[in-house]
N, CA, C and O atoms as a printed pandas DataFrame, in Angstrom:
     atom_number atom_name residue_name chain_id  residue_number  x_coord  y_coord  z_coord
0              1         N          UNK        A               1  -31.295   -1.634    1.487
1              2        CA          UNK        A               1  -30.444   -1.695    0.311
2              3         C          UNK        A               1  -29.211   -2.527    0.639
3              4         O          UNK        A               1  -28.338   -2.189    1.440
4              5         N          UNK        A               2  -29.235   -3.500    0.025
5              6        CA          UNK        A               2  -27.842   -4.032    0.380
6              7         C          UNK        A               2  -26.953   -4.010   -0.602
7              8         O          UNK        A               2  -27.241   -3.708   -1.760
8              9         N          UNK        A               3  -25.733   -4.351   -0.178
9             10        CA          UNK        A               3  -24.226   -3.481   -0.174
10            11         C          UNK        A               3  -23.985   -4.560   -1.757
11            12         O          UNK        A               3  -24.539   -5.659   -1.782
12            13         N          UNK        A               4  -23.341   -4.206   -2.674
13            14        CA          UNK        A               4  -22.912   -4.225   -4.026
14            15         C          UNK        A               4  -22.281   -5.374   -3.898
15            16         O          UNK        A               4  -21.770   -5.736   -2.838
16            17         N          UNK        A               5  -22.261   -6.244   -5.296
17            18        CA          UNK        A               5  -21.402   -7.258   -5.092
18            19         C          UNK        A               5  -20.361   -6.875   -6.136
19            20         O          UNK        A               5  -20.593   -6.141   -7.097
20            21         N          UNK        A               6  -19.133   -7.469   -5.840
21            22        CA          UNK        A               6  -17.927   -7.126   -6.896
22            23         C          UNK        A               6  -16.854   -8.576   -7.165
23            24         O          UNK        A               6  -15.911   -9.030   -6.517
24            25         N          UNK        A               7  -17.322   -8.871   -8.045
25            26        CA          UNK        A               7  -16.561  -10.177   -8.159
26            27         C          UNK        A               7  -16.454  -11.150   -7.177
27            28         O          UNK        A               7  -15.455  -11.863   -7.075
28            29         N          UNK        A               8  -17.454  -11.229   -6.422
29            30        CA          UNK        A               8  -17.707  -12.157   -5.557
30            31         C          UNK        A               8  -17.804  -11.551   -3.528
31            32         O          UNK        A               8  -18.265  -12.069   -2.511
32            33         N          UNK        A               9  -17.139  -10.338   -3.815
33            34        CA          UNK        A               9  -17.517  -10.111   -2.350
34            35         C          UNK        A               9  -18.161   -8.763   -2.349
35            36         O          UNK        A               9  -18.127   -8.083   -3.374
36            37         N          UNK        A              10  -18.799   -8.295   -1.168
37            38        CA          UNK        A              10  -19.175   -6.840   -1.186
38            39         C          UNK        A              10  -18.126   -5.864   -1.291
39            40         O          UNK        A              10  -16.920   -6.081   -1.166
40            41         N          UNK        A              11  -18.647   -4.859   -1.512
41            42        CA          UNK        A              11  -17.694   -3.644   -2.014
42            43         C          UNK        A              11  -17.485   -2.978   -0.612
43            44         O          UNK        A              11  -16.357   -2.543   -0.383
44            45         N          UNK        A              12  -18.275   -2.874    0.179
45            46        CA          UNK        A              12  -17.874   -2.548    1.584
46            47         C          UNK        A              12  -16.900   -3.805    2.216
47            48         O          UNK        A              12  -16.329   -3.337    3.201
48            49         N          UNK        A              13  -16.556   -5.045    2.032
49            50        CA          UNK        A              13  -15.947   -5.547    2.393
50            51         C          UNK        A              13  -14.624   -5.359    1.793
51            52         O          UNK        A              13  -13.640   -5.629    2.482
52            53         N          UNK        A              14  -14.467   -4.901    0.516
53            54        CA          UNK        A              14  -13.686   -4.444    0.100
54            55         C          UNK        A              14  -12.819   -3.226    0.495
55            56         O          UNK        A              14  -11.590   -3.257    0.430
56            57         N          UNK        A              15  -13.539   -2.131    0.915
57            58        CA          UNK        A              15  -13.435   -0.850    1.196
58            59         C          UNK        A              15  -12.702   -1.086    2.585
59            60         O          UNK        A              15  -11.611   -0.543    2.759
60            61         N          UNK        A              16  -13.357   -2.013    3.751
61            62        CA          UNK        A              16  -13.179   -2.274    5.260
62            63         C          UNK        A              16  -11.464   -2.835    4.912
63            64         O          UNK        A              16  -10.552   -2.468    5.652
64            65         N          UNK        A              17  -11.162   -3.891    3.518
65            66        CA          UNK        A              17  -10.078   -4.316    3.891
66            67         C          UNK        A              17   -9.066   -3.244    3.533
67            68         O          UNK        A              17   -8.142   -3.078    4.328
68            69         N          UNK        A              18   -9.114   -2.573    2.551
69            70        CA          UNK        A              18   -8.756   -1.337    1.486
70            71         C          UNK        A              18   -7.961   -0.475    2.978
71            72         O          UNK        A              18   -6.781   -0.155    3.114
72            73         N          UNK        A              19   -8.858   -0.330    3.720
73            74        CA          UNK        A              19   -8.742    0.663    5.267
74            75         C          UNK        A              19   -7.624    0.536    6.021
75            76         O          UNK        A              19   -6.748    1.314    6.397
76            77         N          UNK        A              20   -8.086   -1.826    6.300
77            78        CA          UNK        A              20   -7.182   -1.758    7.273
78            79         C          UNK        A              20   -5.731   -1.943    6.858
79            80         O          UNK        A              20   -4.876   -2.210    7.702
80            81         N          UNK        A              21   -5.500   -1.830    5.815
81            82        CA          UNK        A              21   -4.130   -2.141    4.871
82            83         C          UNK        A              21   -3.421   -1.063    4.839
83            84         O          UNK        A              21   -2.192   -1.055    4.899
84            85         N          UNK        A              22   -4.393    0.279    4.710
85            86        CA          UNK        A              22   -3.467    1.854    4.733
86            87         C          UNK        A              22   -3.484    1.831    6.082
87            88         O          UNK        A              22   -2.336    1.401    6.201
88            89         N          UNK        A              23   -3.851    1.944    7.175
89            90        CA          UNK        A              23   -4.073    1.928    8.503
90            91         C          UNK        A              23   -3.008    1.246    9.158
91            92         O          UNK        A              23   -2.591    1.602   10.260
92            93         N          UNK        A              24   -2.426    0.015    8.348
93            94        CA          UNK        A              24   -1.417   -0.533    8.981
94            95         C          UNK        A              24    0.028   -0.563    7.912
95            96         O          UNK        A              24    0.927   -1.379    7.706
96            97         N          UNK        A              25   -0.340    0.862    7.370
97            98        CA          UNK        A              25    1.218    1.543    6.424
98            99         C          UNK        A              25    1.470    0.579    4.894
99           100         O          UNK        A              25    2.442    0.735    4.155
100          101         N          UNK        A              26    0.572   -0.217    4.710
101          102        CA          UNK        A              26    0.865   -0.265    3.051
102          103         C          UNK        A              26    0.008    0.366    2.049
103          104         O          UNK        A              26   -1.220    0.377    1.968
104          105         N          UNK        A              27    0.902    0.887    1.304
105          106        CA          UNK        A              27    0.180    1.647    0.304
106          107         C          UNK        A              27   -0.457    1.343   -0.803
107          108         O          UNK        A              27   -0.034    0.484   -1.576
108          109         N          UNK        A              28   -1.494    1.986   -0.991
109          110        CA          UNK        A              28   -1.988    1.580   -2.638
110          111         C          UNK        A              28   -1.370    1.410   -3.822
111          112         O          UNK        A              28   -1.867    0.791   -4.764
112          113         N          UNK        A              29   -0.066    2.044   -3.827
113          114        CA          UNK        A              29    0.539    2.015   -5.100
114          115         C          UNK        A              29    1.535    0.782   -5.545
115          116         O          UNK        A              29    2.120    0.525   -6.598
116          117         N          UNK        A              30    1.447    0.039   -4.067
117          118        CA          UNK        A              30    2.155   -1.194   -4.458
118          119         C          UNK        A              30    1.487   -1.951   -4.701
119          120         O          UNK        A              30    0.283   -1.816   -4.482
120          121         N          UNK        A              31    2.224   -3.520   -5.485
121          122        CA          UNK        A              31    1.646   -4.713   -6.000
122          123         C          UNK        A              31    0.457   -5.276   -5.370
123          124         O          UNK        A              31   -0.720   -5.526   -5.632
124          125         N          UNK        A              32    1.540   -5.384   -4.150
125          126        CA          UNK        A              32    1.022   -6.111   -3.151
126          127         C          UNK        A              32   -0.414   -5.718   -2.348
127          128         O          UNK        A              32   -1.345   -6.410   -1.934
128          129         N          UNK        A              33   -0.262   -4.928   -2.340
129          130        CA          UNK        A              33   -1.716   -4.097   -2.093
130          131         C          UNK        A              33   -2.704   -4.916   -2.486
131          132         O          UNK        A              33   -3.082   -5.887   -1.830
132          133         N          UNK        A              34   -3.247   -4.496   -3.769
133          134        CA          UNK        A              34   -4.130   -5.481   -4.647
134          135         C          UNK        A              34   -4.063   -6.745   -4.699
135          136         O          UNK        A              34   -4.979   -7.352   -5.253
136          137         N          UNK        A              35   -3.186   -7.308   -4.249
137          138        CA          UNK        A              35   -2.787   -8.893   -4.294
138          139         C          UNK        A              35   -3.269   -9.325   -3.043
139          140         O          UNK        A              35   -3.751  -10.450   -2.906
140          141         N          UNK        A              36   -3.172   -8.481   -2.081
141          142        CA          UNK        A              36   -3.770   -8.891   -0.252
142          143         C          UNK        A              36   -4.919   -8.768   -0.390
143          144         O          UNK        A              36   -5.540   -9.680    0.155
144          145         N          UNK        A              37   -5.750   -7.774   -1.064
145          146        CA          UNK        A              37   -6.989   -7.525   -1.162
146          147         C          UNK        A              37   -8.136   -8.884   -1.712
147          148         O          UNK        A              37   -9.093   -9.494   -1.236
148          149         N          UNK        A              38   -7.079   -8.870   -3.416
149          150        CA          UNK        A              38   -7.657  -10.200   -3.950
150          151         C          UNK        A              38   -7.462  -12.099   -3.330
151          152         O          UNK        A              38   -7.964  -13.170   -3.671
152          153         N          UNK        A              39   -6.425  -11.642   -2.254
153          154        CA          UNK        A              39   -6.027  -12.897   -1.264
154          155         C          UNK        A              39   -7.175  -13.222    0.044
155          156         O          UNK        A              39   -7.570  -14.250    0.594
156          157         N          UNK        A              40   -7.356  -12.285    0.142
157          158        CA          UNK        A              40   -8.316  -12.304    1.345
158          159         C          UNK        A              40  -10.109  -12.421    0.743
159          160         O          UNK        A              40  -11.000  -13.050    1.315
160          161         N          UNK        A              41  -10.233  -11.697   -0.418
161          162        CA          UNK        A              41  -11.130  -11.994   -1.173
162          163         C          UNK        A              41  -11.162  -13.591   -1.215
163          164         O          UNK        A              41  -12.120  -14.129   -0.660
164          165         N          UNK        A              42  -10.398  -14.226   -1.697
165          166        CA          UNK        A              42  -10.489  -15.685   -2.056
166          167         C          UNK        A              42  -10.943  -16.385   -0.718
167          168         O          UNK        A              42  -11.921  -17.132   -0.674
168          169         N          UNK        A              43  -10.117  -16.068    0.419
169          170        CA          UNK        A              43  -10.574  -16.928    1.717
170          171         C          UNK        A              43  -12.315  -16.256    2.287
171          172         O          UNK        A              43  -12.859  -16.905    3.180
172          173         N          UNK        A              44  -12.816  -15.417    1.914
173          174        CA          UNK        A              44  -13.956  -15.243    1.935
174          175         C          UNK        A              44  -14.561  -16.618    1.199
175          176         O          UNK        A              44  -15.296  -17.352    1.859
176          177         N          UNK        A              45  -14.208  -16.967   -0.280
177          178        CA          UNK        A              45  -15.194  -17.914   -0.834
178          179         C          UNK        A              45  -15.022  -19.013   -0.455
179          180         O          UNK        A              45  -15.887  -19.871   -0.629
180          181         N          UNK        A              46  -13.706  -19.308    0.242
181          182        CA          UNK        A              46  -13.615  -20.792    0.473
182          183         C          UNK        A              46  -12.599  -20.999    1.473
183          184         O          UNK        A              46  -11.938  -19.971    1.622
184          185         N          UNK        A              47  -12.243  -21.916    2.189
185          186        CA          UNK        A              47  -11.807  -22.089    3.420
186          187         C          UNK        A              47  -10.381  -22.440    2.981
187          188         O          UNK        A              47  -10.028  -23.608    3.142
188          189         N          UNK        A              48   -9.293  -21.331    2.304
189          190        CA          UNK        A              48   -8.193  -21.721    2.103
190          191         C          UNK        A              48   -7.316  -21.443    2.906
191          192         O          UNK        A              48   -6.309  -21.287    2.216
192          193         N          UNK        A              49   -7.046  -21.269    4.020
193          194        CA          UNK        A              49   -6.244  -20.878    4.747
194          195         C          UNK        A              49   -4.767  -21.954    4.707
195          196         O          UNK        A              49   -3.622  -21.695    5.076
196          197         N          UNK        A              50   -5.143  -22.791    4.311
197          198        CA          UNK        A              50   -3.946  -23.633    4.597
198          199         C          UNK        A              50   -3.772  -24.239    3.026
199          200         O          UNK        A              50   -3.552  -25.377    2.610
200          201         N          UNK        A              51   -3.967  -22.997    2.380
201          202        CA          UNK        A              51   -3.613  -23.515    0.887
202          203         C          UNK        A              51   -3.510  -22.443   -0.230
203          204         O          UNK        A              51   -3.964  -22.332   -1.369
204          205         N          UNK        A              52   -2.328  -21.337    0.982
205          206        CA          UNK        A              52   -1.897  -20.748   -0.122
206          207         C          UNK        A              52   -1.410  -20.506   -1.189
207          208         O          UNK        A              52   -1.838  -19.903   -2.173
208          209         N          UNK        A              53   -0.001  -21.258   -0.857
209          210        CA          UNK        A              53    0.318  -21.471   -2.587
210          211         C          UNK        A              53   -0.134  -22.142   -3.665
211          212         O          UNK        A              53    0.022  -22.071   -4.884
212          213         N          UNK        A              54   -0.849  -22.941   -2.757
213          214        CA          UNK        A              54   -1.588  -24.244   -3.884
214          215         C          UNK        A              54   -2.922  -23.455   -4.036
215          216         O          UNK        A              54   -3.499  -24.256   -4.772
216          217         N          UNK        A              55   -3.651  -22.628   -3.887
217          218        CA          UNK        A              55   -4.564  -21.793   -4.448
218          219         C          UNK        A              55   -4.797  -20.557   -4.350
219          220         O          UNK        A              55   -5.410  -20.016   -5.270
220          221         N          UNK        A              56   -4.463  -19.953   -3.455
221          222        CA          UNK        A              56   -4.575  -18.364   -3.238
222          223         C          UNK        A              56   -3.720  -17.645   -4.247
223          224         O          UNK        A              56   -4.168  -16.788   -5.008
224          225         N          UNK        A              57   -2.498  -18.028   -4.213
225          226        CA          UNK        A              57   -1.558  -17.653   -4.940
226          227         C          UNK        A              57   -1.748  -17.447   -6.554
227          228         O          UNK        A              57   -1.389  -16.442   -7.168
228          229         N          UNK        A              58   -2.388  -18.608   -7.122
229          230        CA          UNK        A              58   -3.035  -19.271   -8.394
230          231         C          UNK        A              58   -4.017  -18.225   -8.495
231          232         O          UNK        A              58   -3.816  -17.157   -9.074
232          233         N          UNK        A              59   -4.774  -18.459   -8.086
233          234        CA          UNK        A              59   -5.988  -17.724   -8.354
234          235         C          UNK        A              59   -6.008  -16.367   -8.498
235          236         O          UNK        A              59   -6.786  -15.813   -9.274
236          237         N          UNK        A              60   -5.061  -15.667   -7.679
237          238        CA          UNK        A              60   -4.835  -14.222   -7.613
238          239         C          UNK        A              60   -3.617  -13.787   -8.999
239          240         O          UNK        A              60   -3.355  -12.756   -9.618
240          241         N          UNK        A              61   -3.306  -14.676   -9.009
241          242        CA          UNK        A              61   -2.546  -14.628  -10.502
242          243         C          UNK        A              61   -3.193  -14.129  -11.777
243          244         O          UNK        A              61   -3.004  -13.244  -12.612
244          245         N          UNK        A              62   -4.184  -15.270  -11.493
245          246        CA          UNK        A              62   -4.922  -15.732  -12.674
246          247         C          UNK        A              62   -5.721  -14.159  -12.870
247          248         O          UNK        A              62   -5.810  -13.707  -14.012
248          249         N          UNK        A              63   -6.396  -13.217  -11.463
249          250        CA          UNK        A              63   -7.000  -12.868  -11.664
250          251         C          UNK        A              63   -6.337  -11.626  -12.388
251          252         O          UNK        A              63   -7.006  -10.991  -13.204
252          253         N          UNK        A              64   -4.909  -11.239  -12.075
253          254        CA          UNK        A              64   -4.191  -10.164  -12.636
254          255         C          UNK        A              64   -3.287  -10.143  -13.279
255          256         O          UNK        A              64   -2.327   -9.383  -13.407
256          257         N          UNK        A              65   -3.743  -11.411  -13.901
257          258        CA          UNK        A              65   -2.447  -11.860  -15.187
258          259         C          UNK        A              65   -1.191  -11.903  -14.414
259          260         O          UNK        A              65   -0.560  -10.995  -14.956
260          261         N          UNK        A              66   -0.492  -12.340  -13.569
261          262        CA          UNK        A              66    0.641  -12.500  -13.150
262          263         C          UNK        A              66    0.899  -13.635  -12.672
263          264         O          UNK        A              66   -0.066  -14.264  -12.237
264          265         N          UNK        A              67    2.481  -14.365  -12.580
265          266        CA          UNK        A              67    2.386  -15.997  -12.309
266          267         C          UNK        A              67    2.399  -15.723  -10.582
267          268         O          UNK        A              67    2.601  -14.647  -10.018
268          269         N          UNK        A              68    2.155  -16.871  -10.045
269          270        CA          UNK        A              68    2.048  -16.698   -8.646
270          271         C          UNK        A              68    3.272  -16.546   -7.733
271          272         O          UNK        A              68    3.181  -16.162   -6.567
272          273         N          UNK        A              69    4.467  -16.885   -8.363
273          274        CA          UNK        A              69    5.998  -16.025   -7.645
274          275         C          UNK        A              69    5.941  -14.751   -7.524
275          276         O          UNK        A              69    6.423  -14.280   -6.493
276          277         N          UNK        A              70    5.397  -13.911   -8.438
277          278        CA          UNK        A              70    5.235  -12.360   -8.301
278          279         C          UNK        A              70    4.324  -12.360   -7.452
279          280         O          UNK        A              70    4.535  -11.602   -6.505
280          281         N          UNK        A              71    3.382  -12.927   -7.430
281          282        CA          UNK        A              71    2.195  -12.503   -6.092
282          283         C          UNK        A              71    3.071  -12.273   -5.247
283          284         O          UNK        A              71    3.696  -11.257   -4.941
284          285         N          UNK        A              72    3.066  -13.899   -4.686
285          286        CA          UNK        A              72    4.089  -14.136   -3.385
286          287         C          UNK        A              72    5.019  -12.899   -3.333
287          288         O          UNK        A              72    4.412  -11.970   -2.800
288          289         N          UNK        A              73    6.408  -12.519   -3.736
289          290        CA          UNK        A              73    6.683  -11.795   -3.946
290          291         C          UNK        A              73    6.475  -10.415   -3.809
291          292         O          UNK        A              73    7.411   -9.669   -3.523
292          293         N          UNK        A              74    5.463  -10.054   -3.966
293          294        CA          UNK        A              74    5.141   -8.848   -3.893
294          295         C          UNK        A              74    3.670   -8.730   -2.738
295          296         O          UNK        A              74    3.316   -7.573   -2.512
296          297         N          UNK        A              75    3.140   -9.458   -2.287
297          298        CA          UNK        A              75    3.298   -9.735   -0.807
298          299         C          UNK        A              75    3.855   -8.898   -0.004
299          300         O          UNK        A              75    3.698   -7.763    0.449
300          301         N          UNK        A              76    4.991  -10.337    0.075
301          302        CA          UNK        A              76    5.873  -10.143    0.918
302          303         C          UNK        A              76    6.798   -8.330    1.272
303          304         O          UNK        A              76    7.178   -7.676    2.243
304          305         N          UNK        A              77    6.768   -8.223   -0.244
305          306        CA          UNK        A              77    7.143   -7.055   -0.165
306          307         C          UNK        A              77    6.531   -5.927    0.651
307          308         O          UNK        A              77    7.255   -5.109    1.218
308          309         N          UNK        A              78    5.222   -5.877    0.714
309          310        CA          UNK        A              78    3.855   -5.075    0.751
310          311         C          UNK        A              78    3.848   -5.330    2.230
311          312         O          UNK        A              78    3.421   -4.451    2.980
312          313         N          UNK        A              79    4.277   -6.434    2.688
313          314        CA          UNK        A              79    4.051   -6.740    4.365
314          315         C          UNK        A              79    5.068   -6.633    4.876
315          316         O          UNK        A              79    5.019   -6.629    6.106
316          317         N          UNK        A              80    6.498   -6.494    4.206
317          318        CA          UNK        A              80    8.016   -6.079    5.098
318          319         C          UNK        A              80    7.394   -4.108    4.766
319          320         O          UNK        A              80    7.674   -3.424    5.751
320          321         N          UNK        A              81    6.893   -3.527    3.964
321          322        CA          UNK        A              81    6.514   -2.044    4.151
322          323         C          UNK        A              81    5.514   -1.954    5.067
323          324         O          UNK        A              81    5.381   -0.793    5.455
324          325         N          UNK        A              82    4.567   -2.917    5.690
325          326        CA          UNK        A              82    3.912   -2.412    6.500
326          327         C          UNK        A              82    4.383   -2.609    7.820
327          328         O          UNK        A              82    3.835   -2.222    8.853
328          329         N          UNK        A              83    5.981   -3.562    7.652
329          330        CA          UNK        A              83    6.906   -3.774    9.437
330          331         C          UNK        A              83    7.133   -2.543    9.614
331          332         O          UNK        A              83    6.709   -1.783   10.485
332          333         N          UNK        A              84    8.170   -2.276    8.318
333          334        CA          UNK        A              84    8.622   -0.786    8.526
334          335         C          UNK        A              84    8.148    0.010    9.170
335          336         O          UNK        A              84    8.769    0.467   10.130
336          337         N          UNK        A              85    6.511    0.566    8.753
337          338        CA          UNK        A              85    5.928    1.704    9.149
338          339         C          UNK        A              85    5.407    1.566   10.700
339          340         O          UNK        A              85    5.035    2.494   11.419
340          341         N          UNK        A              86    5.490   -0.172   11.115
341          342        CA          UNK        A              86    5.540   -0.210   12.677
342          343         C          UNK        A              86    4.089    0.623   13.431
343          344         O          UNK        A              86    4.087    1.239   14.497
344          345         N          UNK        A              87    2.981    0.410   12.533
345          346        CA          UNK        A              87    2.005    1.328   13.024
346          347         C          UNK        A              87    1.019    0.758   14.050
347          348         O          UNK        A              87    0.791   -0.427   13.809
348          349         N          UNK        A              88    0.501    1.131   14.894
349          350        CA          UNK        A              88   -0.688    0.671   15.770
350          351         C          UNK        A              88   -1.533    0.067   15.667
351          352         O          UNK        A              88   -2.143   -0.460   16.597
352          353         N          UNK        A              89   -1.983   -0.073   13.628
353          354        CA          UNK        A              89   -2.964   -1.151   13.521
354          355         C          UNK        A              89   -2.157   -2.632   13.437
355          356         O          UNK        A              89   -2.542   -3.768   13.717
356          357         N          UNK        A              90   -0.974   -2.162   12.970
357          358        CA          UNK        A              90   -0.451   -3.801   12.434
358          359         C          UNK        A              90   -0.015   -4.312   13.853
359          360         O          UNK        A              90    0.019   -5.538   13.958
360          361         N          UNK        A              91    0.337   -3.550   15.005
361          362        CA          UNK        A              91    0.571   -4.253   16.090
362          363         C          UNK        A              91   -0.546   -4.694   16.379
363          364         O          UNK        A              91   -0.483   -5.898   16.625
364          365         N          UNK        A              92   -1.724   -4.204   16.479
365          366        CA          UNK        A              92   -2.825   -5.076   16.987
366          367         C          UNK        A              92   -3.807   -6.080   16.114
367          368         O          UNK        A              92   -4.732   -6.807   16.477
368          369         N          UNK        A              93   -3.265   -5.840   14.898
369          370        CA          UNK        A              93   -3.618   -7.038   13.970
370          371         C          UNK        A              93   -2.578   -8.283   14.158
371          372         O          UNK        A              93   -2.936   -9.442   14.367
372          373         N          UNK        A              94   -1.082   -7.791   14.036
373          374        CA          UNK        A              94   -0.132   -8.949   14.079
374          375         C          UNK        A              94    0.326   -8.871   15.723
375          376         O          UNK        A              94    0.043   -9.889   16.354
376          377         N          UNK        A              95    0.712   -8.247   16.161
377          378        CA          UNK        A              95    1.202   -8.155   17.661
378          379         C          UNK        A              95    1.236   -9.218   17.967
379          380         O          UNK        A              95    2.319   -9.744   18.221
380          381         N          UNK        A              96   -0.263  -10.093   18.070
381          382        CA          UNK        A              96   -0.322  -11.037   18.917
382          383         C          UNK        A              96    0.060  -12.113   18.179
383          384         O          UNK        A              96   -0.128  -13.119   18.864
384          385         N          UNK        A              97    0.498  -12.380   17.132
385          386        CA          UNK        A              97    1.429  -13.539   17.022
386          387         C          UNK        A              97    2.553  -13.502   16.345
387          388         O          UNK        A              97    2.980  -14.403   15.622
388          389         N          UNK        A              98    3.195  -12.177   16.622
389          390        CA          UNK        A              98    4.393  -12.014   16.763
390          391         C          UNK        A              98    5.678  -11.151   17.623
391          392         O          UNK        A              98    5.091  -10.122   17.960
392          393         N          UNK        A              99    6.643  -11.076   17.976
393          394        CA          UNK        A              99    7.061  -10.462   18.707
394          395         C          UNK        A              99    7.530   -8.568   17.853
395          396         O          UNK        A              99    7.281   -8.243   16.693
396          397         N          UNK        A             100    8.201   -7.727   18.895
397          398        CA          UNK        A             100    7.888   -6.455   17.891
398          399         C          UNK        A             100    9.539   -6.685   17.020
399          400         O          UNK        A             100   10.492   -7.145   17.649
400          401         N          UNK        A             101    9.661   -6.292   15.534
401          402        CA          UNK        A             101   10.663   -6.650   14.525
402          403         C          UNK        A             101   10.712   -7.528   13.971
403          404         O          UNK        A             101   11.651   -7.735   13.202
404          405         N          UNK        A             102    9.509   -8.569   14.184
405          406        CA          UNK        A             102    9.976   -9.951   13.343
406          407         C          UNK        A             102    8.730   -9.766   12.443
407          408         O          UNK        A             102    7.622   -9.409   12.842
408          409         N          UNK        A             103    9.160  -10.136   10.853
409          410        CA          UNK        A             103    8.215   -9.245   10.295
410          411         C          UNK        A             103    7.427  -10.939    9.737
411          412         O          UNK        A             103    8.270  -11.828    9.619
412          413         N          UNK        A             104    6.146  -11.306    9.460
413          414        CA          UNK        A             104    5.713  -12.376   10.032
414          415         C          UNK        A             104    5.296  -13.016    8.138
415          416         O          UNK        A             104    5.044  -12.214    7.238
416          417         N          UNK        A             105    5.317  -14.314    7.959
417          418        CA          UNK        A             105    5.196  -15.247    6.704
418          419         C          UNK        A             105    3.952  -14.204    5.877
419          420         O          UNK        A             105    3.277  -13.295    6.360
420          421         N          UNK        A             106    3.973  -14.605    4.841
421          422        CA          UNK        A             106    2.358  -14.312    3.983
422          423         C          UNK        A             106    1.480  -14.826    4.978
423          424         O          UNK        A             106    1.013  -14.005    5.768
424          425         N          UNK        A             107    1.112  -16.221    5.113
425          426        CA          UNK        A             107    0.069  -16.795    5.156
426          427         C          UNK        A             107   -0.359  -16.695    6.471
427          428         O          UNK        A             107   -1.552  -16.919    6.678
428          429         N          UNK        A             108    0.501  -16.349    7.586
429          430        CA          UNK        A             108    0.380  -15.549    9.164
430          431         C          UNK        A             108   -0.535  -14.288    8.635
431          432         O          UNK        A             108   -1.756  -14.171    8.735
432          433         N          UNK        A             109    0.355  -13.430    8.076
433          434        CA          UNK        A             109    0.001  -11.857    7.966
434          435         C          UNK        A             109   -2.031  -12.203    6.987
435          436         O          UNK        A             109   -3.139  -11.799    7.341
436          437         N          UNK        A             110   -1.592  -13.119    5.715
437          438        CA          UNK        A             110   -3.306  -13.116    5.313
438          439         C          UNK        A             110   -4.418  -13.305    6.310
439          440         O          UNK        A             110   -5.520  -12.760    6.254
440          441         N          UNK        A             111   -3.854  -14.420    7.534
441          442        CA          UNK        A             111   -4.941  -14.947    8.457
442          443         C          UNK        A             111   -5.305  -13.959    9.716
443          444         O          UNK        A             111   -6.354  -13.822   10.346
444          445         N          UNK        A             112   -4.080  -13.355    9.827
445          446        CA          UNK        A             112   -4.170  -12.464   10.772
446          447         C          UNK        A             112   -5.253  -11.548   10.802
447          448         O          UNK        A             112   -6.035  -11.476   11.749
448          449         N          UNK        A             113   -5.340  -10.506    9.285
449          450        CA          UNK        A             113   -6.052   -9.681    8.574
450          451         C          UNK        A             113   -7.288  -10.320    8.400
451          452         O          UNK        A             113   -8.156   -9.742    9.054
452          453         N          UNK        A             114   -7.773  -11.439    7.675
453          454        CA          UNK        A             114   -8.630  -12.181    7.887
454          455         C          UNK        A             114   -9.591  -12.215    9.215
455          456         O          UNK        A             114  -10.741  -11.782    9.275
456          457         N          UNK        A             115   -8.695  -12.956   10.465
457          458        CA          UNK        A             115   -9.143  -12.422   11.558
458          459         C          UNK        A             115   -9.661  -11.338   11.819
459          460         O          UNK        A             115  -10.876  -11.160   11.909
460          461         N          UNK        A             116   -8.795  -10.487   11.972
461          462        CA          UNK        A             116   -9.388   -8.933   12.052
462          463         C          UNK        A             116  -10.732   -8.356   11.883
463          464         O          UNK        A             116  -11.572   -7.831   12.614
464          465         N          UNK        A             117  -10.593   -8.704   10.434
465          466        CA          UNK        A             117  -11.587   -8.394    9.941
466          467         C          UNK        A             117  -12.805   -8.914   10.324
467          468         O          UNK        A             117  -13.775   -8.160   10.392
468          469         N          UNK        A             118  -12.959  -10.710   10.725
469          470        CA          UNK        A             118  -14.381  -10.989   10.940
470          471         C          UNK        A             118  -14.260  -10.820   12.497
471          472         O          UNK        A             118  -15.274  -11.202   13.080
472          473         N          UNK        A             119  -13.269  -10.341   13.308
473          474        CA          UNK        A             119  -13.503   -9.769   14.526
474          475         C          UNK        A             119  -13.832   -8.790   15.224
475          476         O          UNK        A             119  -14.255   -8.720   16.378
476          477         N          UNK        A             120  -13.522   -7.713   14.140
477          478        CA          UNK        A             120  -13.724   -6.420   13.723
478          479         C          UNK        A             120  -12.554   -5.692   15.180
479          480         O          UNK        A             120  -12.726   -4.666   15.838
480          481         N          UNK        A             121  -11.759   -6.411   15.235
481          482        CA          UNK        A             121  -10.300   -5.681   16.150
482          483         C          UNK        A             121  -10.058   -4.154   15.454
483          484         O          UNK        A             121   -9.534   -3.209   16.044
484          485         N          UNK        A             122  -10.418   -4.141   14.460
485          486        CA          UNK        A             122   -9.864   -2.586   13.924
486          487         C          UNK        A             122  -10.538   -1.930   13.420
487          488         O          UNK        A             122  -10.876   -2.323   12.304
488          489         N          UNK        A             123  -11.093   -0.665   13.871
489          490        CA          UNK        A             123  -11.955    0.154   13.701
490          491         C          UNK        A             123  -11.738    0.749   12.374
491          492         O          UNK        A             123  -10.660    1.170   11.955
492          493         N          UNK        A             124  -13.086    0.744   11.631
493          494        CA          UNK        A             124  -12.799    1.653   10.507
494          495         C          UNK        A             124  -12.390    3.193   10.174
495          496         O          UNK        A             124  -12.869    4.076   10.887
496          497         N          UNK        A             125  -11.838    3.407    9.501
497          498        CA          UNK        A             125  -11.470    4.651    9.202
498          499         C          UNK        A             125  -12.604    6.274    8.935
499          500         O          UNK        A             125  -13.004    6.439    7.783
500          501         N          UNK        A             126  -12.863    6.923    9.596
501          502        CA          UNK        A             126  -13.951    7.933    9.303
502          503         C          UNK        A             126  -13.954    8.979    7.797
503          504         O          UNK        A             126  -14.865    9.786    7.608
């Protein structure tokens, strides 16, 4: 049986990123949440890494009715709450390319997670 598709990616890929996002202290109830989710979604379909604002941003807009300053924005926000919480996954998701307190760009923190994920550095949640 294979795994569900949801607007373009699996729903377990969904779920895996859903994980490592609470795991590394941001919460569901922010913007940004859903905006990392649908950001990282996008670099699944296509090799944007080096074209965030000029499409990640856009696109994730588009997909939740919002202009792409609020994305950004709320991001950023979503990834200075996950410095804060200073937790064990985000050091070993971001750690390594950053030092500890410096809380790191969008497009660091998307690739980072990205990484992660097809490296599988962070164990899923039981």
């Amino acid at each position: 049986m294979s795994p569900q598709k949801k607007g373009g990616t699996t729903v377990t890929n969904r779920k895996q990123i859903a994980q490592i996002l609470i795991q590394m202290g941001i919460q569901p109830h922010l913007k940004g949440y859903k905006y990392i989710i649908s950001a990282l979604e996008q670099f699944e379909k296509g090799d944007w890494h080096h074209c965030i604002t000029t499409k990640i941003y856009p696109a994730v807009a588009k997909e939740h009715g919002e202009t792409p300053s609020r994305v950004e924005r709320c991001i950023r926000h979503a990834i200075g709450c996950a410095s804060i919480a200073n937790t064990t996954v985000y050091h070993v998701v971001i750690g390594q390319y950053l030092p500890r307190g410096r809380k790191p760009m969008n497009g660091h923190f998307l690739a980072a997670v990205d990484e992660a994920l097809r490296l599988g550095l962070v164990e899923r949640a039981s």
